[in-house]
N, C-alpha and C positions, 0 to 999 in steps of 0.2 A: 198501634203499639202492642207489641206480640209479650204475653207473659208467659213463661218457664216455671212450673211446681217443681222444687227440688229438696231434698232430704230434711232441711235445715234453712227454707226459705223462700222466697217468691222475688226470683230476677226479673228483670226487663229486658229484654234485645233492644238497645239500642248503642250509641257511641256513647253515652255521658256515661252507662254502668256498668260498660265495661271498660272504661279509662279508669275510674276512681275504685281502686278495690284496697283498698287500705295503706297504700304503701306510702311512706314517711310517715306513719301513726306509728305509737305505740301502747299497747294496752296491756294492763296488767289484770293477773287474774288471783284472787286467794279462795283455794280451795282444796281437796285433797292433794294436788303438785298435777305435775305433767308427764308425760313418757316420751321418748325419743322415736314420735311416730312420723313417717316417711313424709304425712301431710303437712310436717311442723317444720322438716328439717333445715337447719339455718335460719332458723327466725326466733330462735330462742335464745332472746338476750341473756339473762339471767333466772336463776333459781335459788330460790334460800329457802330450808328445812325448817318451822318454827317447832315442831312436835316434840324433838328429841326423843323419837323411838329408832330402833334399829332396824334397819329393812334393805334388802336388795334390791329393790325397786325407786325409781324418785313418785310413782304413782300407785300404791298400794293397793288405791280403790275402784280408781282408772273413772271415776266419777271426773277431776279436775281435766283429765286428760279429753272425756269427750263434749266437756264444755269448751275446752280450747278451741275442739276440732269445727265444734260450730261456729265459735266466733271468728276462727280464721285459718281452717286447714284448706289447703289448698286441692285435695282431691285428686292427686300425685298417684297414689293406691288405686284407686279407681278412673283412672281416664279422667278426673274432672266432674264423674257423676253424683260426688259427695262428698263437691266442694263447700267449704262458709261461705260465712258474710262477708269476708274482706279476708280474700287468702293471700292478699300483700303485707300484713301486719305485722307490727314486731310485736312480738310476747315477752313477757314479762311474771313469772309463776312465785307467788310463795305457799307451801305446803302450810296450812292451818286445822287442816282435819286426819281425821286418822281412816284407816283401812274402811272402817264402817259410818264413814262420812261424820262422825261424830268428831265433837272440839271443844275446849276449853277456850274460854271465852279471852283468857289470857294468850291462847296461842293467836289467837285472832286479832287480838288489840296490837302484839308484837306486831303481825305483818302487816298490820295499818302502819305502825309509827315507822318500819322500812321503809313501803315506799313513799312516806311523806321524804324521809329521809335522802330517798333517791330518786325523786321523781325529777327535779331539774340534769342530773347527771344525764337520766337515761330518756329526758324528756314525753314522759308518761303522761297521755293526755286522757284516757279511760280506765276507770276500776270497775270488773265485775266482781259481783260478791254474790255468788250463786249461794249463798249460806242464810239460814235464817234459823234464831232463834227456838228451841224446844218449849212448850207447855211445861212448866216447874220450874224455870229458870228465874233467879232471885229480881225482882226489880230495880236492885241496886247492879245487877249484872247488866240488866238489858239497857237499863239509861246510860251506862259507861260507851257500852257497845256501841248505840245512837251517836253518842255525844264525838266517839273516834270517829266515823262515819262522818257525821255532820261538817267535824274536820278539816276530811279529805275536799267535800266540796268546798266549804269555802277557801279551799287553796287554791282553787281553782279547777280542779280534776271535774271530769263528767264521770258519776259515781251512780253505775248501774247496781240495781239489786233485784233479788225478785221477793214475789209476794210473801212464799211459803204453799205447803202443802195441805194445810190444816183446813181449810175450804170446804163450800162453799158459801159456810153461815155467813150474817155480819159481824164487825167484827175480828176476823180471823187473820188478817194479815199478820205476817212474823215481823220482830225488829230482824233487821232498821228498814224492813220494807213501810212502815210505818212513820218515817221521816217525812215532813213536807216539802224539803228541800232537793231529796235524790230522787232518781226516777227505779219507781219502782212496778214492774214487770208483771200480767197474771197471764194467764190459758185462758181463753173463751171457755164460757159452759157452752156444754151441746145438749140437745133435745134428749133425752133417756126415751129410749123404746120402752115401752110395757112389757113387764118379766124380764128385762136386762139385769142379769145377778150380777154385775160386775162393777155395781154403782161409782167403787172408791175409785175407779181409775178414768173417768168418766169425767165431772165435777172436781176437784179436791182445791183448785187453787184459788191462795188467800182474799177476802174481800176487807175492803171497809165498812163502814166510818170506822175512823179510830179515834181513840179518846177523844183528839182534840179532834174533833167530827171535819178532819181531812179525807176526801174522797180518793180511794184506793183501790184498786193499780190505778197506774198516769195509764201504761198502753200494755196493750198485751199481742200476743206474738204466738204462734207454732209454739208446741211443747208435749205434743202428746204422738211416743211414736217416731222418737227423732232418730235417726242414722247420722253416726259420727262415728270417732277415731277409737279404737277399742287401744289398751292401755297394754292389754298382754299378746299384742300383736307380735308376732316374729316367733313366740314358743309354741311347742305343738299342737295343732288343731285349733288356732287360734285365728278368725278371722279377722282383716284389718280391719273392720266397721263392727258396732253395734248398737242395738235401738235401747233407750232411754225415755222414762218418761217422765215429766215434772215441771214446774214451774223453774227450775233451776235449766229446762233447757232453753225455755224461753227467753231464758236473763241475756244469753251471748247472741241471740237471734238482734237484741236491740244494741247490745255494745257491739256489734260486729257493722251494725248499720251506720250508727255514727262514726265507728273509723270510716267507714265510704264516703262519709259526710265532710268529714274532717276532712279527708284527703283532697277533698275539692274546696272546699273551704277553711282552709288552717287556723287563720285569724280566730274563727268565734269561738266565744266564751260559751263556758260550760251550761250560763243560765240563756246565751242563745240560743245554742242547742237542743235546750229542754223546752223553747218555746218555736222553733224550726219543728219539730218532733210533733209536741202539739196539734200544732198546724197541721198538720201533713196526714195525721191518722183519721180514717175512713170509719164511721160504726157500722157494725155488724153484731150478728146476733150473737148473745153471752158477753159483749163490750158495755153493755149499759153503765155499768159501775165507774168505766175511769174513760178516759179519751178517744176511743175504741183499738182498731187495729194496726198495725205499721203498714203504710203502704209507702216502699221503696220506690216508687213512680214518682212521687209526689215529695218524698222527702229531697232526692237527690237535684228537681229541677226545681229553679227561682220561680 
């Protein structure tokens, strides 16, 4: 079994992973919105605005746009060389953040209760929620937050999150990566060389225990150094792709798995899936904390 390193993941050459690459999934994303980038085109169900700012762009920060592009561009721009996880997938985008990835937690709750609203319609079977929480946020905010979250799962949705940035103390996870119900996403630590000044981007994402002494992240993923879909793609001097780094790019590394999951497997539930996943994760070094790493070998075959 031959593996492929690619931008935003680790494919397998064989028949099962490239039959199942997301198609008849659909996944939804809340986070800065999306842009009409060449890797998305036609696969963009829907979009709904929750900010109520003014802008000529549907992606102001082009953060949402290159979470998409991981969870499921299809690499159209580049040959193919910086394609997702599942460039079959239908998307699904509400805009909850603003230009500087920052959000009211109102705007947030808004496009949870969307696509609770609309998930039978548009039969939306994954939510990424590349957003977590800030340090000074009210406790009466962050438990509303969880509590919509919590929600979504138990409607059934597979409701991905990620850890948070604020790593790699204990402790650190962001709501609602802190749920014990969603699956929530870190970056492996790596080794720091000696004299490496560049500590914060190295380490940074979220760990557990969290209060209720839940082990956190479930699994973790690629996130540091990712190539995706650049948002101001098409205006001058603007390349289609660009690199990102965070636990938020890890988050569509694992919803983009499960639509490939789904895809072959329609039937299971959301709490199958979170224990298929599970299963399936390989530890590796900087994994100690939660289930270890995704390996797509093992997820996609019984």
């Amino acid at each position: 079994m031959k593996w492929v390193k690619q931008s935003v993941g680790y494919w397998c050459e064989d028949m099962i992973m490239k039959k199942y690459t997301g198609k008849g999934v659909c996944a939804a994303l809340l986070d800065t919105g999306i842009a009409e980038h060449p890797d998305l085109r036609g696969r963009i169900a829907l979009f709904r605005d929750f900010t109520g700012e003014e802008r000529s762009t549907r992606d102001d920060s082009g953060h949402g746009t290159h979470v998409a592009g991981i969870l499921g561009g299809d690499g159209r721009a580049s040959r193919g060389v910086y394609a997702g996880m599942a460039p079959e997938v239908l998307l699904v985008a509400g805009k909850v953040l603003d230009r500087e990835g920052n959000g009211n937690v109102e705007h947030v709750l808004r496009g949870i209760r969307w696509l609770l609203d609309i998930r039978k319609r548009y039969d939306i079977r994954i939510v990424n929620i590349s957003v977590g929480t800030q340090p000074g946020l009210s406790g009466e905010q962050k438990q509303r937050f969880l509590d919509a979250v919590e929600e979504m799962w138990d409607s059934g949705l597979v409701v991905v999150v990620s850890a948070g940035n604020y790593g790699p103390g204990e402790g650190t996870v962001a709501v609602p990566g802190n749920s014990r119900k969603v699956i929530t996403v870190g970056v492996p630590d790596t080794e720091i060389p000696p004299g490496y000044r560049r500590k914060n981007h190295v380490n940074y994402s979220g760990r557990g225990p969290t209060a209720s002494c839940v082990v956190k992240p479930d699994v973790f993923a690629p996130g540091t150094g990712i190539i995706s879909c650049n948002a101001r793609y098409g205006k001058p001097g603007e390349h289609p792709y660009i690199m990102k780094t965070g636990t938020s790019m890890a988050t569509p590394v694992i919803s983009g798995a499960v639509a490939c999951l789904l895809s072959r497997y329609p039937d299971m539930t959301n709490v199958e899936v979170k224990l298929k996943l599970r299963e399936s994760c390989v530890p590796g070094p900087g994994t100690e904390a939660g289930w270890g790493m995704l390996d797509m070998g093992k997820l996609m075959h019984a």
